[in-house]
N, C-alpha and C positions, 0 to 999 in steps of 0.2 A: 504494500500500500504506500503510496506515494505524498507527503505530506511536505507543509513550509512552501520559500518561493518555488519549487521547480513543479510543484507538483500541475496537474491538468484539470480542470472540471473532463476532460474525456475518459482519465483515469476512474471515476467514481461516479457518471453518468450517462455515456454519451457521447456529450458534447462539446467540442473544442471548446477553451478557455480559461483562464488561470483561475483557482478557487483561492479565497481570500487565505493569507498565514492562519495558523490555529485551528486549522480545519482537518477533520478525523473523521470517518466514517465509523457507522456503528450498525451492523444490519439492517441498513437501508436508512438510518434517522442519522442526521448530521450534528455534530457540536460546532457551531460557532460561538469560538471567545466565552465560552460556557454557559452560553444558551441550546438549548436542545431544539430541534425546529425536521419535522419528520417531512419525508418526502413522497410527495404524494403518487397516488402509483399511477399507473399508466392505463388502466380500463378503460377510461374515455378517448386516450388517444387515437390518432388515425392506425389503420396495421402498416400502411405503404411507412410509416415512419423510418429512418435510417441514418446513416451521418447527416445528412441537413435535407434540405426542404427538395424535394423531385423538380426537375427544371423542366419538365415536360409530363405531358397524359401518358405517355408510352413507358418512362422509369416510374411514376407513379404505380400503375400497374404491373410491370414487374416484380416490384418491391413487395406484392399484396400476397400473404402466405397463402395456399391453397387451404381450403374450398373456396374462398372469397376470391380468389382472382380468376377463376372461371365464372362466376355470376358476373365479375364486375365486366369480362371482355364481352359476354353477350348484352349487358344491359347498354356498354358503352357502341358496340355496333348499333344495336337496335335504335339509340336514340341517337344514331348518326346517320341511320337510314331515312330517321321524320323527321327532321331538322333541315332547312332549306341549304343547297350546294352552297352556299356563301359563307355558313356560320363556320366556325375556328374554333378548335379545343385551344386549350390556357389552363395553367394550373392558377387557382383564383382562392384566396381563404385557405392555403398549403393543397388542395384537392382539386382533381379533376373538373370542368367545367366546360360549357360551351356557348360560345358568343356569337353573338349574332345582332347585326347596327348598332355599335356600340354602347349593348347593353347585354348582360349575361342570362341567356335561357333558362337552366339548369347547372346544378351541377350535381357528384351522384362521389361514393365512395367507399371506402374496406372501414369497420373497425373491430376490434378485435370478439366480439359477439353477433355482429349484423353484419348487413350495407343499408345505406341509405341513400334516398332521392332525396333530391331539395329543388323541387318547381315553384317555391316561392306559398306563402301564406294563404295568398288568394287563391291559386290552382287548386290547394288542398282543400280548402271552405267549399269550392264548388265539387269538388271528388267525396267530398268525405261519406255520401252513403256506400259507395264503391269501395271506399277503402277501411273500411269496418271488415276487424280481424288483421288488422295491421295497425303496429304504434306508428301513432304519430304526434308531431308537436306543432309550433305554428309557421314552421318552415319547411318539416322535415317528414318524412316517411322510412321510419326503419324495417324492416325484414329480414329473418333470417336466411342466412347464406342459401338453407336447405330448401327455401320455401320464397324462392323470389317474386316476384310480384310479374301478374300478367301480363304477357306481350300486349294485350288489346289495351288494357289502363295504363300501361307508362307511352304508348304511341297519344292516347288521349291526354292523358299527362302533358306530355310537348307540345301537341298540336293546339291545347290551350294557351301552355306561355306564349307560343308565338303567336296565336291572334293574338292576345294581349300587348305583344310586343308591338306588332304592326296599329294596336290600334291607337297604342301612346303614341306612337312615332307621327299620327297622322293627325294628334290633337294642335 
C-alpha cells in the first residue's frame, strides 16, 4: 500500500491522482488527518466505467461486462434504425446518447443490475400505461439485462422524442 507524497488516488481507487499526505486505506473507509470518511460503493455507477470517461459509443460498449452489452448492442442498433440518417451518437452525461439538431434524443446505458433508457420525462408520462412492469423514474426506464424492453415500445419511445424534437424546432 502506497502512502505520503508519492502515493496515487489510482493506487487505492481507480483513478489517477495524488491522495492528500496522511492518507491510509482501511477496507475500503479512508482516514484523512484522522477523520474516518467511508467510501461509497459503486452500485449506482455506470458498468462501461474504466480508467476514465469512454471517448466514444463504441469503447462505451465494449467496456459493458456481458449480459449487458449484448442488450445494450441490440437496443443501441435498434434505436439507430428509428432515428433519422442525420442524428450522431456522442457520449453525453459519461453515457451513450444520440443527437439529432442540436439537441439530444435519447440516451440508453449498462449499470451494474439493469440498463436503462432515458427518452426524456415527457416521453415516459405519455408511455407510462405501456411501461407498467418496468421501473421507472422521471427520466429514466430501467430493465433488467434478462428482460429488455420491447422492440415495438423503444421504436415508439424514439419516434416520440423526435416528433417532439421536430416540433420544438418548428416553434
Amino acid at each position: 500500500m502506497a502512502t505520503g507524497h508519492n502515493a496515487t488516488r489510482k493506487d487505492h481507487v481507480g483513478t489517477a491522482g495524488p491522495i492528500p499526505c496522511g492518507t491510509i486505506e482501511l477496507n475500503r473507509t479512508f482516514l484523512y488527518h484522522g477523520r474516518m470518511k467511508k467510501v461509497k460503493s459503486g452500485s449506482r455507477s455506470s458498468a462501461a466505467k474504466g480508467n476514465g470517461p469512454p471517448k466514444n459509443v463504441d469503447e462505451y460498449v465494449a467496456a459493458v461486462p456481458q449480459p449487458a452489452r449484448s442488450t445494450l448492442i441490440k437496443m443501441r442498433a435498434l434505436i439507430r434504425s428509428t432515428v433519422p440518417p442525420e442524428a450522431t451518437e456522442a457520449i453525453s452525461y459519461g453515457i451513450p446518447a444520440l443527437k439529432y439538431k442540436k439537441g439530444t434524443l435519447v440516451w440508453f446505458a449498462a449499470f451494474s443490475n439493469h440498463c436503462s433508457l432515458f427518452p426524456t420525462a415527457s416521453v415516459i408520462e405519455v408511455f407510462k400505461s405501456e411501461l407498467k412492469g418496468f421501473t421507472s423514474s422521471k427520466g429514466t426506464i430501467h430493465f433488467p439485462t434478462d428482460k429488455p424492453l420491447p422492440i415495438a415500445l423503444i421504436k415508439k419511445l424514439v419516434k416520440a422524442r423526435i416528433a417532439q424534437t421536430e416540433n420544438k424546432k418548428r416553434r
